[in-house]
C-alpha positions in Angstrom: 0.0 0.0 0.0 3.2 2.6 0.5 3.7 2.8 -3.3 0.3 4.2 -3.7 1.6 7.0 -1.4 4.9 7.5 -3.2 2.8 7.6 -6.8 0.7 10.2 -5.1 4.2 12.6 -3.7 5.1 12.0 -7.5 2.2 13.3 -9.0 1.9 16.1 -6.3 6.0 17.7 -6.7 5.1 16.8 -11.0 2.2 18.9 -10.9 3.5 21.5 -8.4 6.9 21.8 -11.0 4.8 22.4 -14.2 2.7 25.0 -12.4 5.6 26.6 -11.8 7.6 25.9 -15.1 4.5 27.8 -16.8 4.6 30.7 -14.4 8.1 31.5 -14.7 8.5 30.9 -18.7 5.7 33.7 -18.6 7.7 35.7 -16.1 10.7 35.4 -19.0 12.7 33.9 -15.8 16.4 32.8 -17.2 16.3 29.1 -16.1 12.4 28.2 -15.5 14.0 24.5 -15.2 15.6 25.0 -12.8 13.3 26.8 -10.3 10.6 24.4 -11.1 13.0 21.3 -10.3 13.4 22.8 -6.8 9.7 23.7 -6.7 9.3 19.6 -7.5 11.4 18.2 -5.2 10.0 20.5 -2.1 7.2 19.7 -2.7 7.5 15.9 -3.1 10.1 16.0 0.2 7.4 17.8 2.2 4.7 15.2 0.7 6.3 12.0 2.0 6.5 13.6 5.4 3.0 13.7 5.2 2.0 10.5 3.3 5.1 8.4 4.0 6.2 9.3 7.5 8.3 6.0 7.8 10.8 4.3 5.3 11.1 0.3 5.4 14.5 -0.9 4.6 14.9 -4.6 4.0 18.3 -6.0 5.2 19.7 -9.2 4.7 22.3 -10.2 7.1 24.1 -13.8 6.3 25.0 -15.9 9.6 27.7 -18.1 9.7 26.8 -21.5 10.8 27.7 -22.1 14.7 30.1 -25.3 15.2 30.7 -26.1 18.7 34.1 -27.8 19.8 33.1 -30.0 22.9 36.3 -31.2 24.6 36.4 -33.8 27.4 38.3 -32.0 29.8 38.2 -34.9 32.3 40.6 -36.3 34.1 40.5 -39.4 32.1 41.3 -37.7 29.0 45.2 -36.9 30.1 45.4 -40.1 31.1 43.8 -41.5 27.4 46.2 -39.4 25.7 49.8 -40.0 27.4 52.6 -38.6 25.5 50.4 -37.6 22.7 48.2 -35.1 24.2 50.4 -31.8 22.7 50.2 -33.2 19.3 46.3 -33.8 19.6 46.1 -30.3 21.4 47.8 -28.4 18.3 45.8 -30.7 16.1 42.5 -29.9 17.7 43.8 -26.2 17.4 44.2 -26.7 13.9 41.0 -28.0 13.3 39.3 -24.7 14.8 41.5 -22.4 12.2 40.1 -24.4 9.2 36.8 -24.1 10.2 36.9 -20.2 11.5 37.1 -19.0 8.2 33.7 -20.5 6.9 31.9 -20.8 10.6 31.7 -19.6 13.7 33.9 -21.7 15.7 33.1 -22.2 19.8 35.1 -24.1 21.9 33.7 -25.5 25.3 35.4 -28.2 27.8 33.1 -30.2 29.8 33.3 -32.8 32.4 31.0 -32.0 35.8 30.6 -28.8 34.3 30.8 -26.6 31.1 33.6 -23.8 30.8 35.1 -21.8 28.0 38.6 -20.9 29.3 41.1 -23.2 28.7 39.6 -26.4 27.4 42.5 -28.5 27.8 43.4 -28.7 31.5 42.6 -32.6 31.6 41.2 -32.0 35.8 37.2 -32.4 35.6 36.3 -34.4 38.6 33.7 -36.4 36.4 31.9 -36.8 32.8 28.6 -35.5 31.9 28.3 -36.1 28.1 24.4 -35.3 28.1 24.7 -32.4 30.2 27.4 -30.9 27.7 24.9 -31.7 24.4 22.2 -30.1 26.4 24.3 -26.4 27.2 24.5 -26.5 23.4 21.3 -27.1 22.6 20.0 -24.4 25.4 22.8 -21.7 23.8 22.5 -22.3 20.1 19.6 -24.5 19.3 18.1 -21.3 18.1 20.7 -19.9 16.1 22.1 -21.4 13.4 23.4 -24.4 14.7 25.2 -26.4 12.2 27.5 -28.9 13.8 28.6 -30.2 17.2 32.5 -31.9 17.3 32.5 -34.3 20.6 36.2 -35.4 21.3 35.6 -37.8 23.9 36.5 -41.1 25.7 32.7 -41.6 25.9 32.8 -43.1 29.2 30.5 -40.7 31.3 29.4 -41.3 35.3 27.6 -38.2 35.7 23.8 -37.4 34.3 22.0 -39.3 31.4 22.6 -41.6 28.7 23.5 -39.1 25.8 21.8 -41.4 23.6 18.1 -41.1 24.8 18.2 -37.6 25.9 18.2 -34.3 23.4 14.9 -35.2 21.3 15.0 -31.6 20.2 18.6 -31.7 19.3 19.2 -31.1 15.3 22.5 -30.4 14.6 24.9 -32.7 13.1 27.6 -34.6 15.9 30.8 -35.4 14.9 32.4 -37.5 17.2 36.1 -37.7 17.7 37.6 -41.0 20.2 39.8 -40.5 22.7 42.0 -43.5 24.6 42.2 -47.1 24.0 38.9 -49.3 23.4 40.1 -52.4 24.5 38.5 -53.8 27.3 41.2 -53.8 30.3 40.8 -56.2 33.1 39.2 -54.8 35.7 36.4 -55.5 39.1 34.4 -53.0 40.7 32.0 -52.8 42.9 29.4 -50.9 41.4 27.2 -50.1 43.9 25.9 -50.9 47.6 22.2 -51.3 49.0 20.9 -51.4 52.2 18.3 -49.4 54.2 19.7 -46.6 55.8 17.0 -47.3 59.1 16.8 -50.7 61.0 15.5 -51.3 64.2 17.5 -52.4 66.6 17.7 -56.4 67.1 16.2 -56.7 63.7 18.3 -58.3 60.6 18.5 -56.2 57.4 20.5 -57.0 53.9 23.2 -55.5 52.5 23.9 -56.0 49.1 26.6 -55.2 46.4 26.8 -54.8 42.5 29.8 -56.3 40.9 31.4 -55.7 37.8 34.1 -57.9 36.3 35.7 -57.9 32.6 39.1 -60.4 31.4 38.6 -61.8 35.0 37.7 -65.4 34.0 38.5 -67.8 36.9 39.0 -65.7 39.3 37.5 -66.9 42.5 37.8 -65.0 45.8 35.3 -63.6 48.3 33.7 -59.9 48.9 34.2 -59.1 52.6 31.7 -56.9 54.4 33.3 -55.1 57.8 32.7 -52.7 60.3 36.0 -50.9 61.7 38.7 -54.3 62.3 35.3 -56.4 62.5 34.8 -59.2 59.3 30.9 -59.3 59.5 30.9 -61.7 56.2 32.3 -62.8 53.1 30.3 -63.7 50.1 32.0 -66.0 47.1 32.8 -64.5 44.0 33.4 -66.8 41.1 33.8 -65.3 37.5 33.2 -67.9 34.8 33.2 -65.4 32.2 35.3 -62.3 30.7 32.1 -60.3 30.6 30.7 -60.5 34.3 27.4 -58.9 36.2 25.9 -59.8 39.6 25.5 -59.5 43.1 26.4 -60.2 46.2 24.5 -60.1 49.5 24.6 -60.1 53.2 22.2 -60.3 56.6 23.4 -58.8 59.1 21.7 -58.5 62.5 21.3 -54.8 64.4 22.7 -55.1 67.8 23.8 -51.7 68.8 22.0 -48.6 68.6 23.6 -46.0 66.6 25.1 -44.8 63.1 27.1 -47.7 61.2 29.9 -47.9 59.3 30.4 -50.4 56.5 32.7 -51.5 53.9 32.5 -53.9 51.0 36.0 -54.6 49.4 37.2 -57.3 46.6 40.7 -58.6 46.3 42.5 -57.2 43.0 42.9 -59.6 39.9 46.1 -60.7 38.7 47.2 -57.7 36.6 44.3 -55.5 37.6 45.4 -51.6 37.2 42.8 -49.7 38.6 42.2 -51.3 42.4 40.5 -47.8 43.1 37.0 -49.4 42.4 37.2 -52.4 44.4 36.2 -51.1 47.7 32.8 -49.0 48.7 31.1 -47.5 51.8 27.7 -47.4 53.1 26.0 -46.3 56.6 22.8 -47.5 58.1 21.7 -45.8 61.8 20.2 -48.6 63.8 17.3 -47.1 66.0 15.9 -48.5 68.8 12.1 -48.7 68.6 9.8 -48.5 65.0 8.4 -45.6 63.6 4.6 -45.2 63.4 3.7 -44.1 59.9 -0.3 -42.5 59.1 -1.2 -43.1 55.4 -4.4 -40.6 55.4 -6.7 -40.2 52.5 -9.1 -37.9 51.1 -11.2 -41.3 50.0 -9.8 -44.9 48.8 -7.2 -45.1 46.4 -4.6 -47.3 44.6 -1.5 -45.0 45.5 -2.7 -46.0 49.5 -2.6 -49.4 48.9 0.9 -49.1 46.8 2.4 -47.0 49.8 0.9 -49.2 52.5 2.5 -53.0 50.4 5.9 -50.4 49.7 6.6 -50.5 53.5 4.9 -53.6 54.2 7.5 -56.1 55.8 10.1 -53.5 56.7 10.9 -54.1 60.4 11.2 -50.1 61.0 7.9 -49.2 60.1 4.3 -49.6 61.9 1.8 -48.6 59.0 -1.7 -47.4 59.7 -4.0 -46.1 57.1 -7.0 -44.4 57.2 -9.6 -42.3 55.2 -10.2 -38.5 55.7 -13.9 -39.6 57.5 -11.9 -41.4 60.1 -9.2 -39.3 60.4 -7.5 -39.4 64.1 -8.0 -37.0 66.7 -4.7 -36.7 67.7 -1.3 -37.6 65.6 0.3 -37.7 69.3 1.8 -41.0 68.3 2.6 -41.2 64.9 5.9 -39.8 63.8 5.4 -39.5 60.1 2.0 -39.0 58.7 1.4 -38.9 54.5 -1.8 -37.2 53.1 -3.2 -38.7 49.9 -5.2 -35.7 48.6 -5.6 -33.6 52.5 -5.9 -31.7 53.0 -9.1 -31.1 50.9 -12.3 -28.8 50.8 -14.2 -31.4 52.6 -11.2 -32.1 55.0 -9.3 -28.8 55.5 -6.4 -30.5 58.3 -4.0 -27.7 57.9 -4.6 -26.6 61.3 -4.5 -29.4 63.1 -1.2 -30.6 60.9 0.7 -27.5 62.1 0.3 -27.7 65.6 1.2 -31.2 65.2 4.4 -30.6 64.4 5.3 -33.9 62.9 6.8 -35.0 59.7 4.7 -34.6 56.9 4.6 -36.4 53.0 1.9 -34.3 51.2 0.8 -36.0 48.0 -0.9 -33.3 45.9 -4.3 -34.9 44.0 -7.0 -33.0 42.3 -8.8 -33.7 46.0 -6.1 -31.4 47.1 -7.2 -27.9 48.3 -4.6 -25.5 47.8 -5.8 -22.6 49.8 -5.5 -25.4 52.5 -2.4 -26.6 51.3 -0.9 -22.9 51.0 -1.7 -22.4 55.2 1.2 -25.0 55.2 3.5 -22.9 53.9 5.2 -21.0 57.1 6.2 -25.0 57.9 6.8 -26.9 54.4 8.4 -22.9 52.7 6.4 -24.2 49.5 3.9 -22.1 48.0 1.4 -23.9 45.6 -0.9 -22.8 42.4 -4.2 -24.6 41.0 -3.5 -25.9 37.8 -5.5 -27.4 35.2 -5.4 -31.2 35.8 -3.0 -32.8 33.4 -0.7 -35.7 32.9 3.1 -34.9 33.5 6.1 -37.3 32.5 8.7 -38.0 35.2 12.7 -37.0 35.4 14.7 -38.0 37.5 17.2 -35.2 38.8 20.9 -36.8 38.1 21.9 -34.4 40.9 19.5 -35.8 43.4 22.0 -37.0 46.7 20.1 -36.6 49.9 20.0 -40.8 49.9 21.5 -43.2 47.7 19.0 -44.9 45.0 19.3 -48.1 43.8 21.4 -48.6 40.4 18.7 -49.4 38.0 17.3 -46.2 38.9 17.5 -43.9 35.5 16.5 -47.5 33.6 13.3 -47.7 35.5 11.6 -44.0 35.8 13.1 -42.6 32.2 9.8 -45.1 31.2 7.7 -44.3 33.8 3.6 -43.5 33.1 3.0 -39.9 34.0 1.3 -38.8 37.3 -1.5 -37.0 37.0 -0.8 -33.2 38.5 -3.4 -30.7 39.0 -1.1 -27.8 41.0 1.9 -26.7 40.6 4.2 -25.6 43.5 7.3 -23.1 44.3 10.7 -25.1 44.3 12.2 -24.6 47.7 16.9 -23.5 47.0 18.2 -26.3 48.6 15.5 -29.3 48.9 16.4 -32.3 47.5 14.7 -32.6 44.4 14.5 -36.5 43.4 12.0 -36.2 40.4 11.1 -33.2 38.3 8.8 -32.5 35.4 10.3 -33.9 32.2 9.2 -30.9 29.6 9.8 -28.3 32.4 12.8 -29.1 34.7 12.5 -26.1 36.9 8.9 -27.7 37.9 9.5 -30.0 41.1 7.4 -33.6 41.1 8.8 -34.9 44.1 10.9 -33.2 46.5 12.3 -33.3 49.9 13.6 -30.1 52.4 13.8 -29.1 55.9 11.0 -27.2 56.8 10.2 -26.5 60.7 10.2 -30.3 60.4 11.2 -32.4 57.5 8.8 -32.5 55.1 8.1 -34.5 51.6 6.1 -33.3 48.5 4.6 -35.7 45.5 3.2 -33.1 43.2 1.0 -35.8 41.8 -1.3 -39.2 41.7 -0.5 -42.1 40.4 2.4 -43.9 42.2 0.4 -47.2 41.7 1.1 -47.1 38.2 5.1 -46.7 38.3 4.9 -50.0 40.3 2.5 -51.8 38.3 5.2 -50.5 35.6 8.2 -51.5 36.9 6.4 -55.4 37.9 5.9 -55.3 34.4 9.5 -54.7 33.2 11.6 -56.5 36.4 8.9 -58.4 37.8 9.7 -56.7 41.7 8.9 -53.1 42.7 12.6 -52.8 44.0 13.2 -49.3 42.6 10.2 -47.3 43.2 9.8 -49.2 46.7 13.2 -47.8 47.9 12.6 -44.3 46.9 9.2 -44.3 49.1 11.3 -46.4 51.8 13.9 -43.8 51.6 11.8 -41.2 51.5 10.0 -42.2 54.9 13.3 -43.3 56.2 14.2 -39.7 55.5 11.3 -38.1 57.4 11.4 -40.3 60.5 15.7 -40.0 61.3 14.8 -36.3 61.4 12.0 -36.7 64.5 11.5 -34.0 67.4 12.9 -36.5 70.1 16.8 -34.8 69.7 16.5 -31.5 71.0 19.2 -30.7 68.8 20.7 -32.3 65.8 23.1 -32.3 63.0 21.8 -33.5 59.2 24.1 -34.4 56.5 22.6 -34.9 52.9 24.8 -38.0 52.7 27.7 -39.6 54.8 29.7 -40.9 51.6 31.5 -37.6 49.7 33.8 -37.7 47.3 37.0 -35.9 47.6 36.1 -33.4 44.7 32.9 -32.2 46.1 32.2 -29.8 49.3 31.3 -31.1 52.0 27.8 -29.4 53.7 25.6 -30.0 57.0 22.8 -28.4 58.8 21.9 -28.5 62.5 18.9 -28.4 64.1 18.0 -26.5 67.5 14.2 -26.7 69.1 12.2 -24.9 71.6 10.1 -26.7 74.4 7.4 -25.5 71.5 9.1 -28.0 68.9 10.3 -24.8 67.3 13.5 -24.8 65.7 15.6 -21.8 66.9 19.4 -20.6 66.1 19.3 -18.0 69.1 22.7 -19.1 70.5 25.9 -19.7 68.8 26.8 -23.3 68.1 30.0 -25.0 67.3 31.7 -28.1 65.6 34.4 -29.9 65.9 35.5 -32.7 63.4 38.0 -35.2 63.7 40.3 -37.0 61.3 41.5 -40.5 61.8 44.9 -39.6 62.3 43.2 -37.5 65.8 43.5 -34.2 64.3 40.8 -31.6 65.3 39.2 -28.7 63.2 37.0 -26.2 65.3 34.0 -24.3 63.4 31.2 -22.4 64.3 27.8 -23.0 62.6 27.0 -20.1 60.6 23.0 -19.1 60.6 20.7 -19.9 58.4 16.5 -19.2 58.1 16.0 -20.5 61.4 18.7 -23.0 61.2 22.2 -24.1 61.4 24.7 -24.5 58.3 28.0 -24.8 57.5 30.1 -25.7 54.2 33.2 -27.1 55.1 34.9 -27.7 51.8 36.7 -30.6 49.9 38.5 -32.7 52.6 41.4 -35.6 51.9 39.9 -38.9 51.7 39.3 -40.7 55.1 36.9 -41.4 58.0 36.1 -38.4 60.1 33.7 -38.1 62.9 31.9 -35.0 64.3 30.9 -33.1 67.3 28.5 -30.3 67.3 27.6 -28.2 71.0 25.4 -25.6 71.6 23.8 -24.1 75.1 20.1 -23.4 75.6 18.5 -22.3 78.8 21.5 -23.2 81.0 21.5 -27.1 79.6 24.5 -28.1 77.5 23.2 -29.8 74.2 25.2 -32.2 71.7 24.8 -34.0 68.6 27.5 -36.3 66.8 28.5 -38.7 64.2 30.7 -39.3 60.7 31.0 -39.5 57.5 33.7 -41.0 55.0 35.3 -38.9 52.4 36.4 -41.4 49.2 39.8 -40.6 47.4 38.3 -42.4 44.3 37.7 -40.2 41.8 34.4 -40.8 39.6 37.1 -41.2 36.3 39.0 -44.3 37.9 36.0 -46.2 38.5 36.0 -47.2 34.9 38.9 -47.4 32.1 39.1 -47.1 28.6 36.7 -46.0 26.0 33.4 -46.4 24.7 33.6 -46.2 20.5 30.2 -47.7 20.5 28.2 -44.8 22.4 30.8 -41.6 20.3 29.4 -44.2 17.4 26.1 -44.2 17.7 25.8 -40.5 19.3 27.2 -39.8 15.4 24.8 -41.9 13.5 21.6 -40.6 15.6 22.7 -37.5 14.4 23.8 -37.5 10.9 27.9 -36.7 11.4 30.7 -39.5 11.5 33.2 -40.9 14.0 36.8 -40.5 13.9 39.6 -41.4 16.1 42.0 -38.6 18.1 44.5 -39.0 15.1 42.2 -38.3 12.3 40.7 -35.1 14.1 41.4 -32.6 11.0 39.8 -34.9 8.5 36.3 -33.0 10.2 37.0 -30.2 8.5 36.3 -31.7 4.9 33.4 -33.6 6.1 31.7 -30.5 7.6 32.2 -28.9 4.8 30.9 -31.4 2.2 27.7 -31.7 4.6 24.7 -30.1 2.6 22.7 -29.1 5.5 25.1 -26.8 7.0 25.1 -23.8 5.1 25.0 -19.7 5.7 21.7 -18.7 7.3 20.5 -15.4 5.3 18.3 -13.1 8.0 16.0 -11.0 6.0 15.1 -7.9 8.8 12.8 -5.1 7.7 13.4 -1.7 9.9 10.9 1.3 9.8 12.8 4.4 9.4 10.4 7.6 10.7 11.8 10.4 8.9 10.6 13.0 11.2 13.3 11.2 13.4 16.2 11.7 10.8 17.5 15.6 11.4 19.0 15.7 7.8 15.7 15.1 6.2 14.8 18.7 7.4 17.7 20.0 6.3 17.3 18.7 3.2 13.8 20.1 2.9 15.6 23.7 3.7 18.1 23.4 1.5 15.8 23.0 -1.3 13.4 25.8 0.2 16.7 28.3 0.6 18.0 27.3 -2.9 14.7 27.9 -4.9 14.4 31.2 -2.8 18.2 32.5 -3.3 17.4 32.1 -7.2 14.2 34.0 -7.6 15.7 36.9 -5.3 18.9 36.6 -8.1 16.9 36.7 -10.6 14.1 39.0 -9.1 11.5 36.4 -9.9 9.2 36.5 -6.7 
């Protein structure tokens, strides 16, 4: 429609320079032309102003395409490469100069984390491959993403499998292998069960995950002890080069108190790596059960699925009720769960606050959240009505407040949604075990230190993930021990220690900080930080490091750092109201590094993560042959951005001089020529 307006300042400034044309050739004016020209383009400046008060200028800006340099900067890289890591360095280097003529080149190093300084250190602590594809994704998936270059051992401990994540992920990976594929020989113990809350003279199982590969014959047994103490040895016979199974042992609870295990395996005959061979677990031995309160807004599978989940676990006393029978008082129960309460029909909030009592709130459509929100000054979590919908599960790879069992990510990543109909504020700092799938900042199932501890399950439908799981395993193992656990959680945390000290975990690694929180009530069941408290921890060699608890809300808190591998024990003292109050015990800080649990490389998964996504695989030698093969790739080519701007010419101060200068010029000839 803007030409019509240009046509119109045309035939405006035409008709304007005839008039004038005619006027002066009559007034016998030297150069009638010439006034009449200036006469023209006044007028057909001063027109657009007024018809066309903005010009649109289309540009077209070409955009390199993006190709993004992922380097493993774990510490199992440097030891991959040896002698040849300088000659892979400068031929990575190289690689970047070819492309950064045709494409914009970014270099990233990942391991636990993602940087962009200097990318080949060789010092991450562990491997996250799919938390590396997804910083691409969330940085460049919009942009012209061409290509992703993944130099790699493939041999990640941290986050997801890389090949069922990204779904949205469409740029081509070229993968690059790092280190020797051959299978070394090698046992590990992958992982250690065991529930970390007995009762006391009951008999609990612990059991072990081993790993074996170019180990066939070895016989020898896995020893289980406590301190000097040989509690058991299981046989271990490997018939194969490719081993997988278990171990287990029953062991009875005689003392009261936190224990300290460990689960070691001789070393094979020319084993390197012996790093892996041992692990550590703890399980606090209590002296009486726990009374647990399933409550319900009305009958429901999840109940039933909760109820058969701690069924046979000596720790527990289960009762279960409905919201019509609820009890009168919760005097005697030291964790209660609510199945949709409270509700509109049931509104407990009250009654659940001066309880003061562990609480697992399972949010249904019964929920009420005006109810639920009255919560809040206890739970910190703040919840919104939402239209009832089906969300998918995730679990959160970060997750450590308790161990989960191995076959963990296997399990849920399949899981049938839960059916959520309110959404709720993540609390910093809970201990988010599940999260929503298509919206990771969305908690599903979370746990946190409120005025007491507290559990949310932002949705129905638990039933199913067990029905699921019978399905693929035939046992509920996995989804049993996270509601175990998360009970287990609730009721170590109980009002009976006046004050106490909480660690997420009692295994660390020696790469990671080491935090705790402490815990200080009021004869009101309040917790309080009102006087100062103090810690002291203790090495095994008998060394002693003082610290005060710094703190926090209405707690305690303190971040100690990374500490050496070894045992330590802890003391923590406070004074209220004249009495002297204490709280103790200790943790184990491993000196095995995530990257020597497991040795070599993983071609197979850099192969596949290349196929899945159109590029090729190369080894660490053939690194500059990406170059060519990016280049010959069809589908990554120069994005051309075509942006259209609006240009107001009132705003453009030369226009108006223009305009003048026309005006003045026409002017200064007529006067010349006394033509006025």
């Amino acid at each position: 429609m803007q030409w019509l307006f240009w046509l119109v300042a045309v035939a405006l400034s035409a008709g304007a320079a005839w008039w004038v044309f005619r006027a002066d050739k009559k007034r016998a004016v030297p150069y009638p032309a010439a006034t009449a020209t200036l006469r023209g383009l006044l007028v057909f400046f001063t027109a657009l102003l007024v018809l066309v008060p903005s010009l649109v200028i289309t540009r077209n800006n070409t955009e390199k395409p993006v190709v993004v340099l992922l380097q493993d900067d774990s510490r199992s890289i440097a030891a991959a490469l040896g002698k040849d890591s300088a000659a892979y360095q400068a031929n990575a280097t190289r690689l970047a100069q070819q492309l950064s003529s045709d494409y914009k080149v970014v270099q990233w190093g990942f391991g636990s984390t993602v940087h962009s300084d200097n990318i080949f250190h060789y010092d991450q602590p562990a491997t996250d491959i799919s938390a590396a594809l997804e910083r691409v994704q969330e940085y460049y998936g919009t942009q012209n993403l061409g290509a992703v270059i993944l130099a790699s051992d493939g041999m990640f401990n941290q986050g997801t499998n890389p090949m069922y994540g990204q779904g949205g992920f469409n740029a081509a990976v070229y993968t690059v292998g790092i280190g020797d594929s051959a299978v070394q020989k090698d046992i590990r113990i992958t992982q250690v069960y065991a529930n970390k809350v007995v009762s006391l003279n009951s008999t609990f199982e612990v059991r072990a995950d081993v790993v074996a590969a170019l180990c066939k014959g070895f016989s020898a047994g896995v020893t289980l002890k406590e301190g000097d103490k040989v509690l058991g040895t299981s046989p271990l016979n490997i018939s194969s080069d490719r081993y997988d199974g278990s171990v287990a042992f029953t062991i009875k609870a005689e003392q009261e108190g936190l224990h300290h295990y460990v689960l070691s395996v001789p070393a094979a005959d020319g084993e390197q790596n012996t790093a892996n061979n041992r692990r550590d677990l703890f399980v606090n031995v209590t002296d009486e059960k726990k009374n647990v309160l399933i409550a319900s807004a009305s009958p429901h599978p999840d109940v039933f699925a909760l109820k058969d989940a701690l069924s046979g676990i000596e720790t527990f006393r289960v009762t279960t009720c409905t919201a019509d029978n609820f009890p009168a008082s919760l005097d005697k129960y030291d964790v209660i769960i609510l199945h949709g309460l409270p509700s509109v029909r049931s509104d407990i909030a009250a009654r659940l606050v001066e309880a003061h009592k562990p609480v697992w709130l399972i949010v249904t459509n019964q929920s009420s959240v005006q109810a639920l929100n009255k919560l809040q000054p206890a739970l910190h979590v703040t919840f919104q009505a939402a239209a009832q919908h089906d969300v998918q599960p995730a679990l959160n790879t970060a997750f450590n407040t308790f161990t989960l069992p191995q076959q963990v990510q296997s399990i849920t990543d399949k899981m049938p949604p839960l059916n959520v109909a309110a959404t709720m504020q993540l609390l910093p700092g809970a201990g988010v075990l599940f999260q929503q799938k298509n919206n990771p900042g969305e908690a599903m199932w979370m746990l946190g230190h409120g005025s007491e501890p507290f559990a949310v399950l932002g949705g129905e439908g638990i039933w199913r993930w067990r029905l699921y799981e019978f399905k693929t395993t035939g046992g509920h193992a996995v989804i049993d021990e996270c509601i175990r656990q998360t009970v287990s959680f609730l009721s170590a945390n109980n009002k009976e220690r006046q004050f106490s000290v909480v660690l997420p975990k009692y295994v660390w690694s020696d790469q990671e900080p080491i935090a705790l929180n402490a815990y200080l009530l009021n004869a009101n069941n309040e917790q309080i930080n009102t006087p100062d408290a103090s810690i002291t921890i203790t090495d095994s060699a008998g060394h002693k490091h003082e610290y005060s608890l710094e703190r926090s809300g209405n707690a305690y808190s303190l971040n100690i750092g990374i500490w050496a591998g070894g045992n330590y024990s802890f003391s923590a003292r406070t004074k209220y109201n004249d009495k002297d109050l204490s709280a103790s015990g200790n943790f184990v800080v491993e000196s095995t590094p995530l990257e020597l649990m497991q040795q070599g490389a993983d071609y197979a998964l850099l192969y596949g993560l290349a196929h899945k996504y159109g590029g090729s695989f190369v080894p660490a030698s053939a690194i500059t042959s990406l170059a060519d093969s990016i280049r010959h790739n069809q589908h990554i080519k120069p994005l051309i951005r075509t942006s259209q701007e609006s240009v107001p010419f009132i705003d453009r101060k030369w226009y108006f001089f223009l305009i003048l200068l026309v005006a003045v010029a026409e002017w200064l000839l007529r006067k010349y020529w006394l033509a006025q």
